[in-house]
Every structure is written in C-alpha cells, then in structure tokens.
DOVEXBA-848366 format. One record per residue (C-alpha): residue in one letter; x, y negated, z. Coordinates in steps of 0.02 Angstrom, whole numbers, plus 50000, padded with zeros to 5 digits. Each point is the difference from the previous one (the first is absolute). Layout:
! DOVEXBA-848366
aXYZ...
***
This chain:
! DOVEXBA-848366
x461025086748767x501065009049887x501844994150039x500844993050109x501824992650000x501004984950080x500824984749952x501624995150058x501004981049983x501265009450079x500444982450098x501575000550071x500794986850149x501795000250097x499034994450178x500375009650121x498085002350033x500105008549822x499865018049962x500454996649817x501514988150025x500755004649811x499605003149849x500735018250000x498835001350157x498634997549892x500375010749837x500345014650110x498584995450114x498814998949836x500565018149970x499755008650181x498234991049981x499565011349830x500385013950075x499134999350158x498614992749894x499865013749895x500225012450156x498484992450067x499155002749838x499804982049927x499855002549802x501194981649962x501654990450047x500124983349906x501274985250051x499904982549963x501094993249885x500524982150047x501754989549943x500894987050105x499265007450153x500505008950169x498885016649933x500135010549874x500464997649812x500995012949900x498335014149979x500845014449906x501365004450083x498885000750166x498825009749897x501245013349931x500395001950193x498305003750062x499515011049855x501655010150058x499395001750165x497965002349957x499025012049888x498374996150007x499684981850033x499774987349852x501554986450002x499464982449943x500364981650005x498754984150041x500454993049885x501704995649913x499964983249925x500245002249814x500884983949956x501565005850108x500015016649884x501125004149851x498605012949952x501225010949899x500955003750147x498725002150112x499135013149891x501595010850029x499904994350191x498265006050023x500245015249894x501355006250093x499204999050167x498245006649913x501225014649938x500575001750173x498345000050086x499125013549875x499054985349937x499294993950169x500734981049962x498454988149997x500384980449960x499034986250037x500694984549899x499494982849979x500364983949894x500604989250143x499564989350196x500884989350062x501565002850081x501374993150118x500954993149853x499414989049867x500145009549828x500945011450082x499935012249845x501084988249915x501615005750124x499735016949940x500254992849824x497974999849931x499664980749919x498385001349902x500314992249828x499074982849953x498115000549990x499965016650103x499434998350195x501035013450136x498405010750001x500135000349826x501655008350010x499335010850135x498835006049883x501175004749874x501305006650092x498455012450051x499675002949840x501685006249950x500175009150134x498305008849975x500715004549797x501625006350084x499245010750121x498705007849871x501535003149884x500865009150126x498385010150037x499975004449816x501355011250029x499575016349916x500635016450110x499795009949857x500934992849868x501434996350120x500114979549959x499274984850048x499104987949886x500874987349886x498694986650073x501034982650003x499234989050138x500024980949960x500874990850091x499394987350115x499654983349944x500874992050137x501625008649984x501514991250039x501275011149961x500725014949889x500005010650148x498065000450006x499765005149821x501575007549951x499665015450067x498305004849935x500024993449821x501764999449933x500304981150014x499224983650073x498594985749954x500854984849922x500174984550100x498264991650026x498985012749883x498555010950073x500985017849955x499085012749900x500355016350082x500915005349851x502235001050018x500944984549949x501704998449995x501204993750084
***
C-alpha cells in the first residue's frame, strides 16, 4: 500500500440522534476531519460532491479551508459531476484553493450518475444543445476546463505575464457570462462557437 486517505459524503440530518444536524455541521466537521487525518498521518482528504442532497456540494470553498488548516495531506474530490460545472469558473475555483494548498488539491471528476433530481444540471442553467446527450456536455465542459487550467499553468515566472491562450468556449453555453470573460465576446445563437472573440 502506498496511500491512504478517506472519503467523506459529509451527510448531514436535523434528528436529534444526529451528530451532523446542519450543513455548517458538516463543512466544519469535513475540516476538523483533515486535520486529524493528516495528524494521524493519512496522505488524502477527498469529499463527495453531490447536488440536491442533505451532504455535501460546494467542494472549493471546503477545500480552501482544509488546505488552510493542513500542510501535508493531498485535498481532493470523488468526484464533481461535470455537467453542473461552468468550467471557466471552476478553473479559477480550483486554482485558488490549489494556490492555497501549495498544490496539494487533487480532483476526481466525472461525466454524470444519477441523482435526486431529474436533469438537475438544467436548474443550474446547463441544457445540452440538440443532437448532444448530458454526458456529452460533461465531456466538454471537461475539456474546457482542462484548456483553461493548462493556460493558466502556462504562466511564465520569468517573463512576468501569463499566456494570451483564448480557451473556447463551451458548446453548451447559454449565456454571455460563460464566454464573455475569456474570449472578448459570446457564440451566436444556435452556432457551435469557435474559440475565437465575436462581438457583441
């Protein structure tokens, strides 16, 4: 064996029988757990990610948390489900709390189970566009945020900037706000965008 870590739903209950009756219970609960993990020299924390449920299901900022409080121990998910994402801001998400842990973030991510809700990725405003399926927009929410996060990495200490890189935008944007910000402008209405700015 070379590692060993833990895996938390951090389920939470109001019975009285309960010794997680909230969800603050279980965030700050999650992060006494890392520490004493790591004090009893486990090498990994990870927390399940899992929407319209009694448990846990914001990762980063619990992340940033226990990377505060922890130095050694790797910090991870299992697994966030990527067709809830809007991958651009996630990459800053999950670069912050990397930058915060030293680099100790680990995530586990995955292209979708089933869940409480029916298409519940739809209520955080993801439709996938005609023809593609929800794991297909799992899939390339990924791979944006993959190109983001590799652009970022391309940041060069020596020259003092960060790379030009535009990501393309995800096929299965919505909105401006989910394109706006990287590449200068958003896909038109019903096109596959390019990855290159458009204007408004």
């Amino acid at each position: 064996m070379k590692k060993i870590g833990f895996l938390s739903f951090g389920h939470w209950s109001a019975s009285r029988h309960s010794m997680v009756r909230s969800g603050a219970d279980a965030l700050l609960q999650s992060i006494e757990l890392a520490v004493a993990a790591e004090e009893a020299g486990a090498d990994g924390a990870y927390y399940r990610v899992h929407h319209f449920a009694q448990q846990l299901a914001a990762p980063f900022p619990l992340l940033a948390a226990a990377a505060a409080r922890t130095s050694r121990i790797e910090l991870g998910t299992g697994v966030i489900d990527m067709r809830y994402e809007n991958p651009l801001y996630m990459a800053e998400e999950a670069g912050a709390a990397d930058l915060i842990s030293g680099g100790r973030l680990q995530l586990g991510i995955s292209r979708g189970s089933p869940e409480q809700v029916v298409d519940g990725f739809r209520y955080f405003g993801h439709v996938p566009p005609e023809g593609m399926s929800d794991a297909d927009m799992a899939r390339e929410h990924t791979r944006v945020f993959l190109e983001v996060s590799r652009a970022r990495a391309s940041h060069s200490p020596t020259r003092g900037r960060c790379s030009r890189t535009r990501p393309a935008c995800s096929a299965s944007s919505r909105t401006r706000r989910d394109c706006a910000t990287a590449s200068g402008g958003a896909p038109a209405p019903g096109r596959r965008p390019s990855g290159r700015a458009s204007r408004a």
